[in-house]
C-alpha positions as CSV (number, residue, x, y, z in Angstrom):
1,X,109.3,117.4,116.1
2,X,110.3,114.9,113.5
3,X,108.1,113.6,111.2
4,X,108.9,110.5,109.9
5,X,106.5,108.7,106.9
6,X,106.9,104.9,107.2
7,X,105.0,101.7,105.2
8,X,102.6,101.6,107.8
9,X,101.5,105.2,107.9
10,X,101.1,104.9,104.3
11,X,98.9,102.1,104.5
12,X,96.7,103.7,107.2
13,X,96.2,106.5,104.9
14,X,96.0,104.7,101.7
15,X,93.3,102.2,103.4
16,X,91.3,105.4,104.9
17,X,91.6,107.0,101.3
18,X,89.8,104.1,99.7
19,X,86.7,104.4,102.2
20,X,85.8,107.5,100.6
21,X,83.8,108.6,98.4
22,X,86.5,110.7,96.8
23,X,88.7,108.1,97.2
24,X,91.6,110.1,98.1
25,X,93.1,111.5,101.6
26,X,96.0,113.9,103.1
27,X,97.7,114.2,105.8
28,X,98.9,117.0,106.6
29,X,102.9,117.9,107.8
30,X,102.1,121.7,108.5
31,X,100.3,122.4,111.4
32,X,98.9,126.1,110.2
33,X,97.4,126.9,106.6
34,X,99.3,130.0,106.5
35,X,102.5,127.8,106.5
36,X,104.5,129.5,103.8
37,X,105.5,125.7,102.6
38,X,102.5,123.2,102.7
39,X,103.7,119.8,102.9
40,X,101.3,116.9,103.3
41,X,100.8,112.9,101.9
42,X,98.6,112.3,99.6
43,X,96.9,108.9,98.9
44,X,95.1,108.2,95.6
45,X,92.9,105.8,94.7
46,X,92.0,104.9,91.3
47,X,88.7,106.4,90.5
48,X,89.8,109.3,92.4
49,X,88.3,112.5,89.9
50,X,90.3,116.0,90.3
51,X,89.0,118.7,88.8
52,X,92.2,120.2,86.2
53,X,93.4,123.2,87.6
54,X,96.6,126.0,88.1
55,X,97.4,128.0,90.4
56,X,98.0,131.6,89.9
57,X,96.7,134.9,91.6
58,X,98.6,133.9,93.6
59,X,101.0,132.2,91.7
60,X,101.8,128.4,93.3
61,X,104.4,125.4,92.4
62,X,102.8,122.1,93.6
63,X,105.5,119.4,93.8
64,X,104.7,115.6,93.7
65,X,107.0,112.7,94.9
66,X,105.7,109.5,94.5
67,X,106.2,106.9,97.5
68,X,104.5,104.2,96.1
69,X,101.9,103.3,93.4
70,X,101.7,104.8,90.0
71,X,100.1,108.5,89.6
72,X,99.8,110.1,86.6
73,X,100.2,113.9,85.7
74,X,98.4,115.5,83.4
75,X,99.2,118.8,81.6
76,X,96.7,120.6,79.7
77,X,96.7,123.3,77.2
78,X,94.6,126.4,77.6
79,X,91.6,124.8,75.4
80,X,92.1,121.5,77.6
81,X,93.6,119.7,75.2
82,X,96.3,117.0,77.3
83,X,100.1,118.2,76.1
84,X,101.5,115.7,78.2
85,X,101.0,112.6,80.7
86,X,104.1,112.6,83.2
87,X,103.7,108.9,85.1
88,X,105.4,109.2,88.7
89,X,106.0,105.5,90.1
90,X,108.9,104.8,92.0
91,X,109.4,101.0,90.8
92,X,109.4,102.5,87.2
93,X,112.2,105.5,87.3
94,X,110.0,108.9,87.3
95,X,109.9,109.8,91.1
96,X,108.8,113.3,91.1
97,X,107.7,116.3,89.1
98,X,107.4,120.0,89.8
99,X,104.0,121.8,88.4
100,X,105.1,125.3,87.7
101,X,102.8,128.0,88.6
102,X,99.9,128.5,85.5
103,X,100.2,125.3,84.5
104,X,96.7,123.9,84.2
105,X,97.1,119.8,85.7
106,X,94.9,116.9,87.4
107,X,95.8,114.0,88.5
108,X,94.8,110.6,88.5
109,X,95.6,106.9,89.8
110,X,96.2,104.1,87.9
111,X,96.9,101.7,91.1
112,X,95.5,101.3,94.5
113,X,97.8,102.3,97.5
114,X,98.8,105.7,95.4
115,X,100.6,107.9,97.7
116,X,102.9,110.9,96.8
117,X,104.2,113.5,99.0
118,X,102.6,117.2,97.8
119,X,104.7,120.5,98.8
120,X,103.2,123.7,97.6
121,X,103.6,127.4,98.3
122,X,101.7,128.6,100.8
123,X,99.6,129.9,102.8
124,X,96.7,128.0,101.7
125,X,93.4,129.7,101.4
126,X,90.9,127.7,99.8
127,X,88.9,130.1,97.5
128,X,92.2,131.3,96.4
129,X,94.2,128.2,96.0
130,X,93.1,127.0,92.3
131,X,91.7,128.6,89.8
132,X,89.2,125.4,88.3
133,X,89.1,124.8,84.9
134,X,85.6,125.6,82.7
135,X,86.7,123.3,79.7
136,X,86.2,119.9,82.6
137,X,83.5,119.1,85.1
138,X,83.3,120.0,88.6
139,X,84.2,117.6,91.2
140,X,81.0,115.2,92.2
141,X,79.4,116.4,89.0
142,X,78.0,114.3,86.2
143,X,80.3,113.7,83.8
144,X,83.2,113.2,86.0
145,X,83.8,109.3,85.3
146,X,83.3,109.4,82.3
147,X,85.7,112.5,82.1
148,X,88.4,110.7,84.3
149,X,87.8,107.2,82.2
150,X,88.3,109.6,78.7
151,X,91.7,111.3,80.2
152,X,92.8,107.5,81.5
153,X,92.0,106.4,77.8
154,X,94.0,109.1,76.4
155,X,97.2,108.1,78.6
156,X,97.3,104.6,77.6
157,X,96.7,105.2,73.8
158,X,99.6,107.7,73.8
């Protein structure tokens, strides 16, 4: 079956995404977890807090395209120290990045109506599919705005 992403699908899930308290949503391509590619949209909203992360044991790229919006990539160093801000936003050049496997990452919105396009190695098993990092808050935590509102800080004054 093809599937076929359009402005309007994008819209849907970008105006579902920003009814929720995490303020982001996927939709899902693959039709089984144990796919051996996951593919999915993502919408993000701004204000949308994701815990950094890699993935490794077993080791995972994850692969962002941005449709639309602006989304910014963050790369940490083991300490979680940010090496590097990577901005994906069609209208400015930087379509896409590929997160190698290990690589701690979060990202974060900057724009309403975010979406990108994820593909990562599968199958996905969620107590094995990131390895969280101790060094940042947990997702719906204290701390996580003002977390997310430091990092957002950081990418502007670089």
């Amino acid at each position: 079956m093809l599937k076929i992403v359009t402005e309007e699908s994008l819209s849907e899930l970008s105006k579902k995404a920003a009814l929720l308290p995490r303020k982001r949503l996927n939709f899902n391509f693959h039709e089984d977890l144990a796919d051996p590619i996951n593919r999915m949209l993502n919408a993000f909203e701004p204000g949308t807090y994701i815990q950094p992360h890699k993935h490794e044991n077993p080791d995972k790229r994850e692969v962002f395209i941005a449709l639309r919006g602006s989304l910014v990539v963050a790369i940490f160093d083991e300490m979680g120290n940010p090496l590097e801000f990577v901005l994906l936003d069609p209208l400015k050049g930087n379509h896409a990045i590929e997160i190698p496997p290990g690589t701690w990452h979060s990202v974060f919105s900057l724009v309403t109506g975010t979406v990108a396009y994820e593909l990562k190695d599968g199958p996905y098993q969620q107590i094995l599919d990131k390895n969280f990092a101790s060094w940042a808050p947990k997702e719906g935590h204290p701390g996580c705005d003002d977390y997310l509102r430091r990092l957002t800080d950081q990418y502007y004054q670089r």
